[in-house]
FINUZA-123556 format. One record per residue: residue number from 1; residue in one letter; x, y, z of N, C-alpha, C in turn. Coordinates in pm, whole numbers, plus 50000, padded with zeros to 5 digits. Example, Ala and Ser with C-alpha at 12.3 -4.5 7.8 and 13.67 -1.06 7.14 Angstrom:
2
(pt 1; "a"; (51319; 49431; 50780); (51230; 49550; 50780); (51320; 49670; 50780))
(pt 2; "s"; (51285; 49775; 50708); (51367; 49894; 50714); (51290; 50003; 50787))
END
This chain:
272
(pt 1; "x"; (41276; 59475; 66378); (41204; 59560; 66282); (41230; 59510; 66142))
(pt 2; "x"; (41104; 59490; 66091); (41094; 59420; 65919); (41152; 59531; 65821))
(pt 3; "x"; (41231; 59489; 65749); (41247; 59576; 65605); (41183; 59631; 65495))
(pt 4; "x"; (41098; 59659; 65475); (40978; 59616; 65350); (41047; 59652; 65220))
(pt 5; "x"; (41155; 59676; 65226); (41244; 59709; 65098); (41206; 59862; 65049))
(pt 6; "x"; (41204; 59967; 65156); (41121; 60085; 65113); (41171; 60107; 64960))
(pt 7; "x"; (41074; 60176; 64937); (41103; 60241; 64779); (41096; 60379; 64829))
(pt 8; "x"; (41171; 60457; 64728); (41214; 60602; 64739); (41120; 60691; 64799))
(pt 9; "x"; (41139; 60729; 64897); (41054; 60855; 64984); (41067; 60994; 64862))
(pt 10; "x"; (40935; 61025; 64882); (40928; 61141; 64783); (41033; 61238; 64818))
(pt 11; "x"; (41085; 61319; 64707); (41215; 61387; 64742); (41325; 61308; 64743))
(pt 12; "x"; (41289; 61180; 64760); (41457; 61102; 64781); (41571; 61165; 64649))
(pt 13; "x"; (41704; 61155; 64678); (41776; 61189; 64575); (41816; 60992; 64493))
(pt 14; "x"; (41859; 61032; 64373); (41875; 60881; 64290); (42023; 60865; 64325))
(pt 15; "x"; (42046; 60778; 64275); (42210; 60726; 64330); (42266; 60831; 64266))
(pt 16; "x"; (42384; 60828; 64365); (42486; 60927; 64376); (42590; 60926; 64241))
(pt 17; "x"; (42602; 60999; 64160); (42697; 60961; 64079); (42839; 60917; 64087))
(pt 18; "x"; (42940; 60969; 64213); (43003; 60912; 64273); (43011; 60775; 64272))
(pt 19; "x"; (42887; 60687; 64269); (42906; 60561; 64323); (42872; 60463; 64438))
(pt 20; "x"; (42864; 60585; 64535); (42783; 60587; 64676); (42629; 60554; 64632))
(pt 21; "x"; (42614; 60421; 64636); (42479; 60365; 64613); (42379; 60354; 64718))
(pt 22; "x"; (42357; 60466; 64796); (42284; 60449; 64908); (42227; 60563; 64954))
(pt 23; "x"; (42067; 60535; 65022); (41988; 60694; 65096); (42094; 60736; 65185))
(pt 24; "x"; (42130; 60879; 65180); (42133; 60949; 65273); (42078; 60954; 65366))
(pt 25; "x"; (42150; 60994; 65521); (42068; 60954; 65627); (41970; 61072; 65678))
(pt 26; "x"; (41927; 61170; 65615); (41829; 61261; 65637); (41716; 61170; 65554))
(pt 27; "x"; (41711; 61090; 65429); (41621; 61015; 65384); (41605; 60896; 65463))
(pt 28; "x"; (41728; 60818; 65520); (41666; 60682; 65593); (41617; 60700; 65702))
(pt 29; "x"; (41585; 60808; 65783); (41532; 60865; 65836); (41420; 60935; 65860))
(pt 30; "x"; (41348; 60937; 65729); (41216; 60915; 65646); (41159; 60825; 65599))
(pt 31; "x"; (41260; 60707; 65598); (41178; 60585; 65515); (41183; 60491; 65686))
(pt 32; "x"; (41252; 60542; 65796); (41201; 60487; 65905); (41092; 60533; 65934))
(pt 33; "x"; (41060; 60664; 65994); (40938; 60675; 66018); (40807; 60618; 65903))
(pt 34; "x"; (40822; 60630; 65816); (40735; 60562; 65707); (40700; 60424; 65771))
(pt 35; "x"; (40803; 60355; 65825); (40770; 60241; 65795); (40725; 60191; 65922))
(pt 36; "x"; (40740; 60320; 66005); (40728; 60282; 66145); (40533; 60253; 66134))
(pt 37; "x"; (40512; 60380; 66023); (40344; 60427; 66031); (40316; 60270; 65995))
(pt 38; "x"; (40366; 60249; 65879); (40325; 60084; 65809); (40331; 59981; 65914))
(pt 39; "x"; (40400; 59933; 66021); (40391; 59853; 66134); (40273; 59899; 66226))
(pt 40; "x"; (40273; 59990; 66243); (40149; 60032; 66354); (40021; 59966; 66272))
(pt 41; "x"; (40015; 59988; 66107); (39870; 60006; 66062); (39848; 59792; 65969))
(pt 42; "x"; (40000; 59733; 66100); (39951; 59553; 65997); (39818; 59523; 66084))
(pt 43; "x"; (39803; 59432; 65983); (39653; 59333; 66059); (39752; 59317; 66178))
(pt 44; "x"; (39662; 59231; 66297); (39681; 59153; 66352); (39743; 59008; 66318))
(pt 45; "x"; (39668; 58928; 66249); (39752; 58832; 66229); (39883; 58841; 66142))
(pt 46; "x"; (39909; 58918; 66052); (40014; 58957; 65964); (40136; 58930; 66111))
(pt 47; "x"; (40106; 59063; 66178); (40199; 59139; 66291); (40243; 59006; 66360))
(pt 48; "x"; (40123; 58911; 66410); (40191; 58832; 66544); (40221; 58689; 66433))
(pt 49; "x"; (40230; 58692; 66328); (40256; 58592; 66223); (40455; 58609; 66239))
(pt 50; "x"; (40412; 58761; 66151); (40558; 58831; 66157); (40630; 58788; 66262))
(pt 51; "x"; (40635; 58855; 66409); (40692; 58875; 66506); (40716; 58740; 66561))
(pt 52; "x"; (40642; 58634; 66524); (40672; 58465; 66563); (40778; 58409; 66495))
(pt 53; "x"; (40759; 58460; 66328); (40876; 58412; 66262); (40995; 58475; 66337))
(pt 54; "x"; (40982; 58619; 66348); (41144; 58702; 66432); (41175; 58606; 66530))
(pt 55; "x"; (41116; 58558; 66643); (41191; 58434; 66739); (41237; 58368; 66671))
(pt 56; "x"; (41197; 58281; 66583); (41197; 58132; 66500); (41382; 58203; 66454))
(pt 57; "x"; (41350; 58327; 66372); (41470; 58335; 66316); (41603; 58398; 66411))
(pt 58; "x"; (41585; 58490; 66450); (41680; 58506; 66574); (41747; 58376; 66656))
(pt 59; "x"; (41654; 58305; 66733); (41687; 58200; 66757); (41789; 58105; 66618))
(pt 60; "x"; (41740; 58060; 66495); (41842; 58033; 66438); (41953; 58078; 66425))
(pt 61; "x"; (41970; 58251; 66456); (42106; 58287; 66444); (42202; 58242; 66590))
(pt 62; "x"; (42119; 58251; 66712); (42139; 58209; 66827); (42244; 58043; 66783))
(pt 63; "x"; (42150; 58013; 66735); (42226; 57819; 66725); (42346; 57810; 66645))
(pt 64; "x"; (42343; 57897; 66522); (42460; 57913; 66451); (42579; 57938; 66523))
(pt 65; "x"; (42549; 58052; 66606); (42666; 58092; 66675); (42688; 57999; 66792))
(pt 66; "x"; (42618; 57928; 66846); (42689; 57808; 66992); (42717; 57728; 66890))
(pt 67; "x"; (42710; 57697; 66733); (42799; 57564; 66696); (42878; 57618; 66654))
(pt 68; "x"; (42950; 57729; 66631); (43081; 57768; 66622); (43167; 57829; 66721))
(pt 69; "x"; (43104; 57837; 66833); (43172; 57853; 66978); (43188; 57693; 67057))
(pt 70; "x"; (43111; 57598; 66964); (43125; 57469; 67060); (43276; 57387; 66996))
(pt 71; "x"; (43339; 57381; 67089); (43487; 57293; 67023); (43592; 57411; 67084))
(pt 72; "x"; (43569; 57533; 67011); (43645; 57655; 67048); (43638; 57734; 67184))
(pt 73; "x"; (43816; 57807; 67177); (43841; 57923; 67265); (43710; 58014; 67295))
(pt 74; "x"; (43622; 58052; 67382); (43549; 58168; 67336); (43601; 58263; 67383))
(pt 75; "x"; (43722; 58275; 67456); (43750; 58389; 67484); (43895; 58426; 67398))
(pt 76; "x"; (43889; 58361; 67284); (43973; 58406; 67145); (43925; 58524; 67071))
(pt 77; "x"; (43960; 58644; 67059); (43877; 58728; 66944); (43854; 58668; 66819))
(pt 78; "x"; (43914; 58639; 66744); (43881; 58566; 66547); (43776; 58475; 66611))
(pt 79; "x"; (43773; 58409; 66727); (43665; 58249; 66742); (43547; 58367; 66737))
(pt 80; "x"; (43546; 58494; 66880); (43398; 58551; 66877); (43376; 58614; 66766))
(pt 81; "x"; (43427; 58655; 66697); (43435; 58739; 66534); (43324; 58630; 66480))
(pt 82; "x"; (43419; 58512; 66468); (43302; 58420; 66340); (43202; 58389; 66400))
(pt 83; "x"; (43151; 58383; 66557); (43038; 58370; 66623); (42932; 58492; 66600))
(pt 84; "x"; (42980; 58564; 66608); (42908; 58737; 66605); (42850; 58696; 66466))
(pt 85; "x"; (42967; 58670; 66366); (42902; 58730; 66228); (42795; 58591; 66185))
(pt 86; "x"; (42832; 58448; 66273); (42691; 58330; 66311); (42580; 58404; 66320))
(pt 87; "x"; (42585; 58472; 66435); (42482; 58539; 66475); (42405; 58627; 66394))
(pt 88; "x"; (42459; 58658; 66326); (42418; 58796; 66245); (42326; 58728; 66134))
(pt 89; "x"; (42299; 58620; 66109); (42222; 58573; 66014); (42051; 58576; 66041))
(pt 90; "x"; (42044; 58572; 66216); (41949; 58606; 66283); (41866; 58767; 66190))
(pt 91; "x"; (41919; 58874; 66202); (41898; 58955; 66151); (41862; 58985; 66015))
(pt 92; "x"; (41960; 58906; 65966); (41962; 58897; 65826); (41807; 58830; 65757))
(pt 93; "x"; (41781; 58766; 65841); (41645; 58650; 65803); (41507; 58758; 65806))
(pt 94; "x"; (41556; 58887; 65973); (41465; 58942; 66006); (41453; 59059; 65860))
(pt 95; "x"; (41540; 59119; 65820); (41556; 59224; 65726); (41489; 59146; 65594))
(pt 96; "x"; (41580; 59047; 65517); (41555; 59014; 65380); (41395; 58905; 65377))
(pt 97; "x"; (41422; 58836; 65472); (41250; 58790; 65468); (41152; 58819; 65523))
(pt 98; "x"; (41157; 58912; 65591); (41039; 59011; 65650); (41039; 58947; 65800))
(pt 99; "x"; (41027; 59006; 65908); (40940; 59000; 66051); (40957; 59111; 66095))
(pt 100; "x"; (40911; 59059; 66267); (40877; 59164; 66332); (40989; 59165; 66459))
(pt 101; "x"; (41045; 59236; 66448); (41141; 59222; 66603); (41145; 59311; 66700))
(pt 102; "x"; (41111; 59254; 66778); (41109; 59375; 66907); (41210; 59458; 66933))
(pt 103; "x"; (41367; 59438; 66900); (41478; 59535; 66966); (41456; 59588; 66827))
(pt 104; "x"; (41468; 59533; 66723); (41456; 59680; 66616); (41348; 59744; 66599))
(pt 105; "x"; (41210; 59739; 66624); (41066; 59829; 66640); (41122; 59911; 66795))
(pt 106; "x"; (41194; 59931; 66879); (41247; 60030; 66923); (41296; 60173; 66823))
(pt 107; "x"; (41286; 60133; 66725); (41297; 60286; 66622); (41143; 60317; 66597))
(pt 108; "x"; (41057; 60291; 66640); (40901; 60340; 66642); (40911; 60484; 66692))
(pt 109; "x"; (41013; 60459; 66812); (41005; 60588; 66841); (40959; 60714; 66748))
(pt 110; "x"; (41084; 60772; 66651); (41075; 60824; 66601); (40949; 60881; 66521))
(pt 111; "x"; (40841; 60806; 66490); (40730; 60802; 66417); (40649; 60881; 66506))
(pt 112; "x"; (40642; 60807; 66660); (40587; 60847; 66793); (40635; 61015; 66813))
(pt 113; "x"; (40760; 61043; 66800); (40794; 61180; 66856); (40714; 61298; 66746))
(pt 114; "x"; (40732; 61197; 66629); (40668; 61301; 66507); (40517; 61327; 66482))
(pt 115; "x"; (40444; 61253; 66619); (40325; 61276; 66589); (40228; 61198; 66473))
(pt 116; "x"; (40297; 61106; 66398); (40270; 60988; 66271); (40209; 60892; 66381))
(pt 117; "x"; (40253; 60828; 66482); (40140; 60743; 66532); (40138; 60720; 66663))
(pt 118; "x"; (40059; 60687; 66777); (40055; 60747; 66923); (40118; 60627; 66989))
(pt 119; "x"; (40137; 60716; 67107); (40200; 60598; 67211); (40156; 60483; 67216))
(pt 120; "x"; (40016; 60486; 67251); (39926; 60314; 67254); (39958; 60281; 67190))
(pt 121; "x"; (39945; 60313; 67064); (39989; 60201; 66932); (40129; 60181; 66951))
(pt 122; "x"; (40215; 60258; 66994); (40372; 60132; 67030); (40328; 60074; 67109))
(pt 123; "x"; (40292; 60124; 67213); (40314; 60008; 67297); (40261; 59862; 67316))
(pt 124; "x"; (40132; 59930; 67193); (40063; 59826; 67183); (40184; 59704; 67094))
(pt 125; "x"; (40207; 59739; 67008); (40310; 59683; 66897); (40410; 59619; 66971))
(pt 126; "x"; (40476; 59665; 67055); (40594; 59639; 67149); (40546; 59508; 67208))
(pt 127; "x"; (40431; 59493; 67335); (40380; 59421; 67354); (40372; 59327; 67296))
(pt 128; "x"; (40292; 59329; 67187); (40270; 59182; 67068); (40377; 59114; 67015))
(pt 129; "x"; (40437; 59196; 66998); (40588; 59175; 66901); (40687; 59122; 67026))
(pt 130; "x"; (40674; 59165; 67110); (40753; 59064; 67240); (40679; 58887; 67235))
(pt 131; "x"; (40574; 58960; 67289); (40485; 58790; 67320); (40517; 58725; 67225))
(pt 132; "x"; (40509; 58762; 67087); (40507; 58682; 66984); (40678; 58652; 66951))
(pt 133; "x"; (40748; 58683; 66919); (40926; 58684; 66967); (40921; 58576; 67072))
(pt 134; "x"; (40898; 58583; 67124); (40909; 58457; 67317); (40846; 58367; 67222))
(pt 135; "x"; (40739; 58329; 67182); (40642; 58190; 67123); (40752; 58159; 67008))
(pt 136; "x"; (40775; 58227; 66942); (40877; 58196; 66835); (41008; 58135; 66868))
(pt 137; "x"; (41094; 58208; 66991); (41197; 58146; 67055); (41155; 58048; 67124))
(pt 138; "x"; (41059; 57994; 67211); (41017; 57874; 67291); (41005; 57787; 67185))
(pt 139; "x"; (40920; 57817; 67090); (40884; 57688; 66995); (41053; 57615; 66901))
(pt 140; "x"; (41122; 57689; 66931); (41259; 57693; 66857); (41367; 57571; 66937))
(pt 141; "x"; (41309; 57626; 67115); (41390; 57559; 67189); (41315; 57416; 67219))
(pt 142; "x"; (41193; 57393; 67160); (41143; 57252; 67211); (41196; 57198; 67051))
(pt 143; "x"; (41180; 57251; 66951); (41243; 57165; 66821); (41371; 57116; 66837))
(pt 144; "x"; (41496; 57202; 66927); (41623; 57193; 66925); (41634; 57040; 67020))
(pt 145; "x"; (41535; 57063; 67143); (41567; 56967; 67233); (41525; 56850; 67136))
(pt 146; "x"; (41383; 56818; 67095); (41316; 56693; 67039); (41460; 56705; 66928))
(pt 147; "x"; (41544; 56753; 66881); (41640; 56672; 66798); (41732; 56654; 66897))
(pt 148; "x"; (41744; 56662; 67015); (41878; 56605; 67058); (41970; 56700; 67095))
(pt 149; "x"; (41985; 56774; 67046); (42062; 56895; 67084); (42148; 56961; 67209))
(pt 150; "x"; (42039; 56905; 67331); (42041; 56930; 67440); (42142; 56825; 67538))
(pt 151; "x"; (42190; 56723; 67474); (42246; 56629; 67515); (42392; 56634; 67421))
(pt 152; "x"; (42384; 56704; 67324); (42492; 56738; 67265); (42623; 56819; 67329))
(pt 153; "x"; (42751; 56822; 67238); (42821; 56927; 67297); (42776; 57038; 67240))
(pt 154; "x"; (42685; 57133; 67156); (42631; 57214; 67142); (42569; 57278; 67272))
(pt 155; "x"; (42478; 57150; 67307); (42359; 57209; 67447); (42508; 57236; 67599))
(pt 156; "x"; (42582; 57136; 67580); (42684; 57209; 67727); (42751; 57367; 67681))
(pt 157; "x"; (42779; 57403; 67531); (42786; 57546; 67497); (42691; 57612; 67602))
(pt 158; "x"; (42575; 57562; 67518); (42430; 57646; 67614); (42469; 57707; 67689))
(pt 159; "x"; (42476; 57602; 67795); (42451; 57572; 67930); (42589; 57650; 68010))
(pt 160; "x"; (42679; 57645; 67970); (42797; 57738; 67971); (42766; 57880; 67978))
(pt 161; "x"; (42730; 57920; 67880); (42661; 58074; 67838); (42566; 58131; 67951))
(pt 162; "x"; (42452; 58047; 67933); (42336; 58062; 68043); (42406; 58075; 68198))
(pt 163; "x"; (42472; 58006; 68233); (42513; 58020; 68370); (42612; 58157; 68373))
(pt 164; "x"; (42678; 58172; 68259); (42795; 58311; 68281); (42644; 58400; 68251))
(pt 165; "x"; (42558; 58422; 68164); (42489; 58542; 68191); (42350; 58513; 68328))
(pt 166; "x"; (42348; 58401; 68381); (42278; 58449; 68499); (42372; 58521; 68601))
(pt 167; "x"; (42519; 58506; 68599); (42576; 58563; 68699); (42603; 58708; 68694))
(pt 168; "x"; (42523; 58800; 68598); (42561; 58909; 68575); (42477; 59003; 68674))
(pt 169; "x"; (42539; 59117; 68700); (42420; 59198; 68783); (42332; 59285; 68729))
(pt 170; "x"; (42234; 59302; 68762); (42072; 59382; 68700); (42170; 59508; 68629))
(pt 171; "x"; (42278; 59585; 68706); (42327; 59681; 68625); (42464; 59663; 68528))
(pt 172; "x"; (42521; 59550; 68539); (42555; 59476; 68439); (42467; 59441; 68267))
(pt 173; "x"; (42381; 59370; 68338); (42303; 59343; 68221); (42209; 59463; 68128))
(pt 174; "x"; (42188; 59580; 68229); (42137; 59676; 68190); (42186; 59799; 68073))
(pt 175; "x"; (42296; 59752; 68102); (42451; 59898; 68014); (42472; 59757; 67901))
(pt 176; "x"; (42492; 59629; 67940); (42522; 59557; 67830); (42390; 59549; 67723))
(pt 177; "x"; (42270; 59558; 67770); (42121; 59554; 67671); (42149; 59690; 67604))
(pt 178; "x"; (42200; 59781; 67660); (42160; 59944; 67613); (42261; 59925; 67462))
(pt 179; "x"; (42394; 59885; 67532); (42480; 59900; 67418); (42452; 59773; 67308))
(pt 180; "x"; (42430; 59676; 67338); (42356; 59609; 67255); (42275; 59672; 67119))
(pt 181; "x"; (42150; 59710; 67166); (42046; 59772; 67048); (42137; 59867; 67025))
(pt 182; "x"; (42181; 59914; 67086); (42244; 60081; 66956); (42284; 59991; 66865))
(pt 183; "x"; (42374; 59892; 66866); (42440; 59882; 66758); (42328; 59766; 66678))
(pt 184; "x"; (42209; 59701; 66704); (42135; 59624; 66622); (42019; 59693; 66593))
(pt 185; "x"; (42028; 59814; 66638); (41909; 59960; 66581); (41959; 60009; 66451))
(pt 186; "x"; (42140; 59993; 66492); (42240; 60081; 66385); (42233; 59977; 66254))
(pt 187; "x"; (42233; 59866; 66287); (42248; 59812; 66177); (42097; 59775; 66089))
(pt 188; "x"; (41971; 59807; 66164); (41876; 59823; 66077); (41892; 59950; 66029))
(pt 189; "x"; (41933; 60036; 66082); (41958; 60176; 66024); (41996; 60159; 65887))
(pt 190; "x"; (42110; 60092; 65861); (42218; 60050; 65781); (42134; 60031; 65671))
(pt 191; "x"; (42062; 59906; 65709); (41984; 59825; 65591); (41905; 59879; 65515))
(pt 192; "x"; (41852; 59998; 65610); (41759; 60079; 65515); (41848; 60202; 65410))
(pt 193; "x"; (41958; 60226; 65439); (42057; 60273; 65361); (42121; 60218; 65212))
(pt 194; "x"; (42098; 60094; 65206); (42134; 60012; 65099); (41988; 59979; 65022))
(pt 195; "x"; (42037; 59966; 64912); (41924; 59949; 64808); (41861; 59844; 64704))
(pt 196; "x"; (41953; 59735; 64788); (41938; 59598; 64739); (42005; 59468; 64855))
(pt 197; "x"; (41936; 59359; 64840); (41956; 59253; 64920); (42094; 59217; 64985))
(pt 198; "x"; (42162; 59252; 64875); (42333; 59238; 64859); (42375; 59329; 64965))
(pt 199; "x"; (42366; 59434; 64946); (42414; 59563; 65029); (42336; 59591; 65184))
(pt 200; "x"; (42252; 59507; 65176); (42172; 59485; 65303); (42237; 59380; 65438))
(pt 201; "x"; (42306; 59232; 65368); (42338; 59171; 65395); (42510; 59199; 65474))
(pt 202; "x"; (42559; 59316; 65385); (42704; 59359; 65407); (42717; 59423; 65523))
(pt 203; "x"; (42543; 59558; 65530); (42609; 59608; 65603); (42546; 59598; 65760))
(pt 204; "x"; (42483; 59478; 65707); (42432; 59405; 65883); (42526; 59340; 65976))
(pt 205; "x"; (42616; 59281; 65887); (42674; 59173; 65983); (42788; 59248; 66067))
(pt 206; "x"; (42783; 59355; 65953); (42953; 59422; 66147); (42925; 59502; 66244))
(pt 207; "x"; (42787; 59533; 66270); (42766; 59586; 66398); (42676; 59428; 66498))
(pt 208; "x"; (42676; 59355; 66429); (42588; 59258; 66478); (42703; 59132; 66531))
(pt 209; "x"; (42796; 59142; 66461); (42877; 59067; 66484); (42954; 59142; 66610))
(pt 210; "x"; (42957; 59273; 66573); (43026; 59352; 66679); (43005; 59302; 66795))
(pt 211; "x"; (42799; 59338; 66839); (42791; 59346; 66958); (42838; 59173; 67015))
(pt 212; "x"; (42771; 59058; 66951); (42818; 58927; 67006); (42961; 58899; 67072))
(pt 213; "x"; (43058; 58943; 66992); (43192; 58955; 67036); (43226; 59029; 67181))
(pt 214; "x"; (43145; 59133; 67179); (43174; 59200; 67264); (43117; 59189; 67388))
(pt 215; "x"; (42968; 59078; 67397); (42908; 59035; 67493); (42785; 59125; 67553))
(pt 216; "x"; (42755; 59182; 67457); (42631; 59241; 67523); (42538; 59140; 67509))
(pt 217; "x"; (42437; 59258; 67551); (42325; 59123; 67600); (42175; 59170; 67494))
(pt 218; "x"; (42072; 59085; 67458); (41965; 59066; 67349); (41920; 59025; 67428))
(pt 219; "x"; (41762; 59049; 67433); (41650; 59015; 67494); (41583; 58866; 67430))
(pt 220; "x"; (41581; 58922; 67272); (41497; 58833; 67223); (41589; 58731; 67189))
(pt 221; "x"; (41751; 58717; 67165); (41819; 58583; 67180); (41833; 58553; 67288))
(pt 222; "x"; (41804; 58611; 67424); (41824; 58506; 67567); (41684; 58462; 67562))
(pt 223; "x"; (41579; 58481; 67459); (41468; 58423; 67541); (41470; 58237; 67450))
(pt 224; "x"; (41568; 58223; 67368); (41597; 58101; 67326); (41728; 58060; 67383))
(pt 225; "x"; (41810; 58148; 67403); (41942; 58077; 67447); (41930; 58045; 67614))
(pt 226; "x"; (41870; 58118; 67677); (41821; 58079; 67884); (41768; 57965; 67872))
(pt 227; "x"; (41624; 57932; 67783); (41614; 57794; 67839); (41678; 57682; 67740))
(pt 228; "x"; (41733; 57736; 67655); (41772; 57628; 67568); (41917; 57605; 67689))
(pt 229; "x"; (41987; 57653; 67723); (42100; 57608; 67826); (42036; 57591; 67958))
(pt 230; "x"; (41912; 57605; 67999); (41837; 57516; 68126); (41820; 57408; 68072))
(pt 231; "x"; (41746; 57361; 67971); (41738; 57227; 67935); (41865; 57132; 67901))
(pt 232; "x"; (41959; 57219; 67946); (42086; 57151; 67876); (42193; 57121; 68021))
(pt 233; "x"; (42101; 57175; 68153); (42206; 57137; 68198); (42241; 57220; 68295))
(pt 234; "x"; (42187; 57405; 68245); (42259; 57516; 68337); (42179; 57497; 68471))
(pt 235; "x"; (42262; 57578; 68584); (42206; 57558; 68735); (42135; 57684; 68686))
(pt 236; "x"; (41974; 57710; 68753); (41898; 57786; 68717); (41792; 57811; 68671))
(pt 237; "x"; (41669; 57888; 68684); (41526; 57865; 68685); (41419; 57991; 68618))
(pt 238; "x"; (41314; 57947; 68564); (41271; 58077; 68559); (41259; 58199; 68592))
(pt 239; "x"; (41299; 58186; 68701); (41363; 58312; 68803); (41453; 58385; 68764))
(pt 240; "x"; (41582; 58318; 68729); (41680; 58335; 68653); (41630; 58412; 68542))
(pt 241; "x"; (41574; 58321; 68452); (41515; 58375; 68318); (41493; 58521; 68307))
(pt 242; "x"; (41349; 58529; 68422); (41283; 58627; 68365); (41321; 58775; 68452))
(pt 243; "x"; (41474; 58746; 68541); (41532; 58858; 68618); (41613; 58899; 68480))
(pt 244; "x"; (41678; 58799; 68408); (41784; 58834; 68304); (41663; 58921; 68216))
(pt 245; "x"; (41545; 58881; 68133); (41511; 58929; 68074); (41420; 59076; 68100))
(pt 246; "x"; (41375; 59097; 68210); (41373; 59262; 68229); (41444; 59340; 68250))
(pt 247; "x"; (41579; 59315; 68258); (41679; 59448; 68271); (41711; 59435; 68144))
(pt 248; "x"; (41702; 59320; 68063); (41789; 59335; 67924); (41699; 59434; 67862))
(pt 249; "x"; (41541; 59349; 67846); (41474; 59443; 67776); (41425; 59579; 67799))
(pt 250; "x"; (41443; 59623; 67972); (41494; 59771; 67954); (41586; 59836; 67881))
(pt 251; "x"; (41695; 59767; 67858); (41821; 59808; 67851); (41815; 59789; 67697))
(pt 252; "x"; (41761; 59700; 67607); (41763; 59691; 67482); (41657; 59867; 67455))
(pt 253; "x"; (41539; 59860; 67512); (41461; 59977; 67463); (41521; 60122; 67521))
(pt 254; "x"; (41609; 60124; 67587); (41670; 60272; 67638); (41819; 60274; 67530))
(pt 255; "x"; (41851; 60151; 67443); (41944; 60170; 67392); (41906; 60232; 67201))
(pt 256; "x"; (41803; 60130; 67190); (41750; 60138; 67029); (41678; 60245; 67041))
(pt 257; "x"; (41570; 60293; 67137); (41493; 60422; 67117); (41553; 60586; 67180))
(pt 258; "x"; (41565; 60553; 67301); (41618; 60682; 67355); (41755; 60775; 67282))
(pt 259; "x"; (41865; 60597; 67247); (41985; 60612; 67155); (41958; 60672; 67035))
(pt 260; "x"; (41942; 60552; 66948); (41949; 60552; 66816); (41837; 60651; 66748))
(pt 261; "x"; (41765; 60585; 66789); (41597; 60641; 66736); (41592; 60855; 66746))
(pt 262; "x"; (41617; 60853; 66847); (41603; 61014; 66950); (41746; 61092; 66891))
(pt 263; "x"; (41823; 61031; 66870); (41998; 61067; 66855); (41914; 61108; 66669))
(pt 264; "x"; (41869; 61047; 66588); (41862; 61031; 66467); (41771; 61155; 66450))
(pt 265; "x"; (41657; 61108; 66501); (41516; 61244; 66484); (41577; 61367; 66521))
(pt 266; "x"; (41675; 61402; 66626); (41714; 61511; 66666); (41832; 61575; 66546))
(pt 267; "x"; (41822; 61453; 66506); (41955; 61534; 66383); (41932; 61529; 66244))
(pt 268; "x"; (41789; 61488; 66196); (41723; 61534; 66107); (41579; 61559; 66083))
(pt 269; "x"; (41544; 61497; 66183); (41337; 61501; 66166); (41288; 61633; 66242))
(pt 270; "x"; (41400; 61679; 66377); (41338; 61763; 66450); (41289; 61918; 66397))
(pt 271; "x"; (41191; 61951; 66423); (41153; 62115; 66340); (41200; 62201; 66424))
(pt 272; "x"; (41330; 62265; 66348); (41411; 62390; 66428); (41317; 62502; 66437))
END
């Protein structure tokens, strides 16, 4: 989910004199649904423009983090720490330069429960914003290979990774997708809490870094990191692939919408 840098929802309060430079979460909670309406109502090409760059960039955060897991312990905490917060640049690209990402447009919800814009239109959105996420990560993993990559000790990282998450089970991967998005729902949450680039950037990277460390599982980084570690080497096939990627992406949308999204509306949007 893109940032558009909301500007103050009517009613918003101005910074806190305290010092506390940030919306309250009864307001970021208004400037989500806002922005949820603004995604439903992009062109077409804007949307699957957007949502291509989100692969392109996710995937870069993807690569960051296997070249700082390649050489290293990964089962060191400080090694997955600086991998997580690799990773987190993924996000960072999605927030400060605009796209479209499928595990964070799981906060559509909210817009949806409020009657601001109908089911079709998520799902329609969901849809696009996937397809287009996958074209973005594929096109990512044929640039990585045509440089070589794949023959690197980077690509045996891959290929390492890919084989430990094909061995996971459907309900493995399912509780690891859920807990996943809460915390990369939470940290778009975050972003919309801060009120400048700076403060956006701060407070992305520790739930994002969190989840990497901790091994959950992302839909839209296995759809660059599966075949980028098939081409590198891992035992395993589209089969593989696309078993890993429907429980994740159940498990990413029962974590960012049902969680985050439903947990949020119920504790400030809902009409008592």
């Amino acid at each position: 989910m893109s940032d558009v840098n909301p500007s103050p929802a009517p009613g918003a309060s101005r910074p806190d004199p305290t010092g506390i430079d940030a919306y309250k979460p009864a307001e970021i909670a208004r400037l989500i649904e806002n922005a949820g309406v603004a995604k439903i109502r992009l062109p077409l090409r804007s949307l699957l423009t957007l949502a291509t760059l989100a692969g392109v960039f996710i995937a870069f955060g993807a690569l960051f983090f296997l070249a700082v897991l390649t050489g290293a312990d990964a089962a060191f905490g400080p090694t997955r720490l600086a991998a997580g917060a690799a990773f987190s640049l993924g996000l960072i690209l999605v927030i400060i330069a605009g796209a479209e990402l499928f595990t964070g447009n799981a906060l559509l919800i909210m817009a949806w429960v409020d009657g601001l814009v109908s089911a079709r239109a998520v799902l329609a959105n969901w849809l696009l914003v996937y397809c287009a996420n996958l074209v973005g990560a594929l096109a990512m993993v044929a640039l990585v290979v045509a440089a070589g990559y794949d023959h690197a000790a980077l690509g045996k990282t891959a290929a390492a990774i890919t084989t430990a998450k094909f061995a996971l089970t459907p309900v493995e991967l399912l509780f690891r997708a859920i807990l996943c998005n809460a915390l990369v729902c939470l940290a778009v949450w975050l972003s919309f809490a801060a009120r400048d680039a700076g403060g956006k950037v701060m407070v992305i990277v520790p739930p994002i870094a969190a989840f990497v460390a901790l091994g959950f599982e992302h839909s839209i980084a296995n759809m660059f990191i599966l075949p980028f570690g098939i081409a590198s080497g891992a035992s395993g096939g589209i089969g593989d692939v696309v078993n890993n990627l429907v429980w994740v992406t159940l498990g990413n949308l029962v974590g960012g919408g049902a969680g985050v999204a439903m947990s949020y509306w119920a504790a400030y949007r809902a009409k008592s």
